[in-house]
N, C-alpha and C positions, 0 to 999 in steps of 0.2 A: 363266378370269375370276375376280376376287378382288373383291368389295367392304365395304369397311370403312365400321361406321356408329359412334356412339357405344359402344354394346353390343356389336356383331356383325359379325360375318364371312360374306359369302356367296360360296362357293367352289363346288370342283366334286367331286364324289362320286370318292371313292378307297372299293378293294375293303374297307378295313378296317372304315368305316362301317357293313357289316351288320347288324353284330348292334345298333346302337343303331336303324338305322330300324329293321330289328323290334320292338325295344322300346318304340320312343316311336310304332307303329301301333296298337297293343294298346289306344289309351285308347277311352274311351266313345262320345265326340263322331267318333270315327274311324267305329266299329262305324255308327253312327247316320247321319252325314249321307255317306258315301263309304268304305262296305262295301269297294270293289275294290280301296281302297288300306290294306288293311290284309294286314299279311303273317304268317301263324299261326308261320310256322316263319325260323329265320337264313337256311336254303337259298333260300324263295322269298324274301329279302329280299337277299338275295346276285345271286339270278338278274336281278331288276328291277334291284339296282345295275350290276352288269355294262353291261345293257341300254342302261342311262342314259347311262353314262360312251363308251360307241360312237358316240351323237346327236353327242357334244362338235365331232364330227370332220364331219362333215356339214352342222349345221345347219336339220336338217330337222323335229326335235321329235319329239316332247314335249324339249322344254327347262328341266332340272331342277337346281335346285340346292341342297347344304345349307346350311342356316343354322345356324350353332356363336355360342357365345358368344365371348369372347376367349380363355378358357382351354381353348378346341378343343373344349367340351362341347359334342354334337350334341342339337338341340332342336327341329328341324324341316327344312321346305323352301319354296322360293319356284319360279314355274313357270309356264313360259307355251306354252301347246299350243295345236297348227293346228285350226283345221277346213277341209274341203275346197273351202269357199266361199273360201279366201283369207284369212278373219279370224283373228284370235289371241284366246284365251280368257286369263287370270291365273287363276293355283291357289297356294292356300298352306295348312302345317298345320303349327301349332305344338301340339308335346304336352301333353296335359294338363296337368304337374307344373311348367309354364313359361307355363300362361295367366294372364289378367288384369295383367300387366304391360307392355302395350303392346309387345312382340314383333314381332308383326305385323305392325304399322301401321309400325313402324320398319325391319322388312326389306320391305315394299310397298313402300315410300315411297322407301329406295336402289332398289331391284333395276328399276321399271318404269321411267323414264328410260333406263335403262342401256343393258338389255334389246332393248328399243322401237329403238332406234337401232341398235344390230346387227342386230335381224333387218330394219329398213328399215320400218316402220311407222309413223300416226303417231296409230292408235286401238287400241284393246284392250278388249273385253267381261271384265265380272266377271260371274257367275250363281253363285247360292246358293239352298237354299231360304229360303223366306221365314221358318220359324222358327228357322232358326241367325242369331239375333238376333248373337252374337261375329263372325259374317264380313258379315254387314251390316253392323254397327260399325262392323268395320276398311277396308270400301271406299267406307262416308261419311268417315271419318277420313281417307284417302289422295285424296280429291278424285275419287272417282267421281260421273258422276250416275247418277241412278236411271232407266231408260227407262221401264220395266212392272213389274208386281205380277199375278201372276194364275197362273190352270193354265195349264199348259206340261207335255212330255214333258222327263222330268228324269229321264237311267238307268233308261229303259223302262218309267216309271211316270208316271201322269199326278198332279204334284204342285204346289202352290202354290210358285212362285218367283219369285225379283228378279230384274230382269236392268240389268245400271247399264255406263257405258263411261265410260273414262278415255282424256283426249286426252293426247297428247304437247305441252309446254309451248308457247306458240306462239315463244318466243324458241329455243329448243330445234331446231324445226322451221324455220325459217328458218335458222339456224347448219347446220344437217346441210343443209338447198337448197346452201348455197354449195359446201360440203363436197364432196355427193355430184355435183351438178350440172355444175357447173366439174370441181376437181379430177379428181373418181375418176370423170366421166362415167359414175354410175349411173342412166341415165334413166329405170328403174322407178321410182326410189325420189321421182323430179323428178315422174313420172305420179303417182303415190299421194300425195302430199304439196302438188299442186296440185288445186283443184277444176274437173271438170270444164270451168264455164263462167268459167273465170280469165280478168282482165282484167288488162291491164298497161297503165299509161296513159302509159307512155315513146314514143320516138319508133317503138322496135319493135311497138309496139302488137299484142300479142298477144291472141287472142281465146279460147282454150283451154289444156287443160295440154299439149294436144300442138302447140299454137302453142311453147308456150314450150319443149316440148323441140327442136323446129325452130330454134330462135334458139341455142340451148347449140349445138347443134352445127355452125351456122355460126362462132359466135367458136371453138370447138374449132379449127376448120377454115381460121381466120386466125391464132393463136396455138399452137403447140407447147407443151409441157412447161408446159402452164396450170395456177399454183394459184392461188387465193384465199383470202386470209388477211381471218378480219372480225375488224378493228382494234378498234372500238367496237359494242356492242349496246345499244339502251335499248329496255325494252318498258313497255307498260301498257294493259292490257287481252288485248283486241284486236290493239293497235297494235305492228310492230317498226321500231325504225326503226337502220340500219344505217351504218357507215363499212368500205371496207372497201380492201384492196388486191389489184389484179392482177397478176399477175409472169408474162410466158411472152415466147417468140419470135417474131419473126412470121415465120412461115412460108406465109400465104395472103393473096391480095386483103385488103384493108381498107380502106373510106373511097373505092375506087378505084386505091389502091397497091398495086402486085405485092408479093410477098416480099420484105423486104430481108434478113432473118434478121436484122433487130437483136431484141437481149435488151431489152425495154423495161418498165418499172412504170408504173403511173397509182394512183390512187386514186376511188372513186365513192362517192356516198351513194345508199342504195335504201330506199325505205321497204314495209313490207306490211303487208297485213290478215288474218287470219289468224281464219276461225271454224269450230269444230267440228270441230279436225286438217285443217284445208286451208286452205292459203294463196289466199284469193279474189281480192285486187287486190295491186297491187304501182305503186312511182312510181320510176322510177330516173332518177337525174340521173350520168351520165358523160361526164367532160371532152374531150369531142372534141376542139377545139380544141389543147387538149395533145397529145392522142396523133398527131392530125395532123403536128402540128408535127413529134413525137419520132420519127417515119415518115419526116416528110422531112428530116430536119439530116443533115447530114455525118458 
């Protein structure tokens, strides 16, 4: 993974990088708010890189990566780790000798978009304590909200901390439905990404997200080699409203018609609603009429 912001680069940990995370754990703010990520020696900063650079290939986390300048100067890292509930945490730490320059806020701001999408999510927890006023900063600056303020167990100690979630954008999240949905038929990512008690107020009238994953895989199951390309997006708010094209085979029943195996396109406008990382209604309008038609020609 490679992402280029303004400033910086976030890539993926090569063995050479040791001895700077070593060096850039060493600071104060390290010692202080997340003791375990400080490495005394190159070795144990070698051994955790190693460690990291293995995940790359899995997927499975802690999902780590450094942040350099443009001149490959290493100055930190960006990171997002499981918990066993399912949910994903955000970790970042730039070095002392590189804070108060907005940093942060500029590798948060590439890297959780990105991130979020690979791993199929479409929320993420920030938690800090409450007096690292710097990484409070940078996850109101990066569009977190704030859930709670209070004692909590925080690395085995009971301490005062925030705890704030950042949604994935809702145009964002609708662009990856079509994506994952249609194309690459990933129906976790169609489950998580829809709420629960989702409404669809098309003719398919769906009443859950696993209503709507029932319907993916009936057009699946009438069209082959289906992708969906979204031509146009327009959001605000809440609101996405979409243009988008379908392209596949028909290889199953549709509409009452057997297979013809014609290759056919249509085009459809979909609109949704979208709060709190899940997609709660949706309106789609597609051209029957047309595909009938292109079902039945010669």
């Amino acid at each position: 993974m490679k992402i280029e912001t303004t400033r910086l680069i976030i890539t993926e940990f090569t063995m050479d990088m040791a001895e700077a995370v070593h060096l850039n754990s060493l600071d104060k703010d390290n010692r202080r708010f997340v003791p375990d990520e400080v490495f005394e020696t190159v070795e144990d900063a070698a051994e955790t890189v190693e460690f990291l650079m293995s995940v790359y290939e899995n997927w499975n986390g802690p999902l780590v990566y450094p942040v350099t300048l443009k001149d490959s100067t290493y100055i930190g890292y960006v990171q997002a780790v499981p918990f066993d509930d399912g949910t994903w945490e955000v970790g970042y730490h730039i070095g002392e000798n590189y804070t108060k320059q907005g940093y942060a806020t500029e590798a948060v701001t590439a890297f959780l978009p990105v991130i979020m999408k690979k791993i199929g999510i479409t929320e993420i927890k920030g938690i800090c304590l409450a007096d690292n006023k710097a990484s409070v900063k940078v996850m109101e600056h990066c569009g977190f909200i704030k859930l709670y303020e209070g004692i909590r167990n925080y690395q085995g100690e009971e301490r005062q901390i925030c705890k704030f979630v950042y949604y994935l954008s809702p145009k964002d999240i609708v662009v990856k439905f079509f994506e994952d949905g249609y194309t690459n038929q990933n129906y976790d990512f169609v489950m998580t990404c829809m709420a629960e008690n989702y409404i669809d107020h098309s003719p398919a009238a769906a009443r859950s997200n696993a209503d709507a994953v029932g319907i993916l895989k009936i057009v699946a199951g009438q069209f082959s080699n289906l992708t969906v390309k979204v031509l146009d997006v327009f959001a605000e708010g809440g609101m996405v409203a979409t243009r988008v094209l379908y392209d596949g085979i028909h290889t199953g029943t549709c509409m009452g018609i057997s297979a013809t195996g014609k290759h056919i396109t249509f085009e459809a406008l979909e609109n949704f609603k979208v709060e709190n990382g899940k997609i709660t209604e949706s309106w789609g309008y597609w051209p029957d009429k047309e595909i009938e038609q292109k079902l039945k020609s010669e």
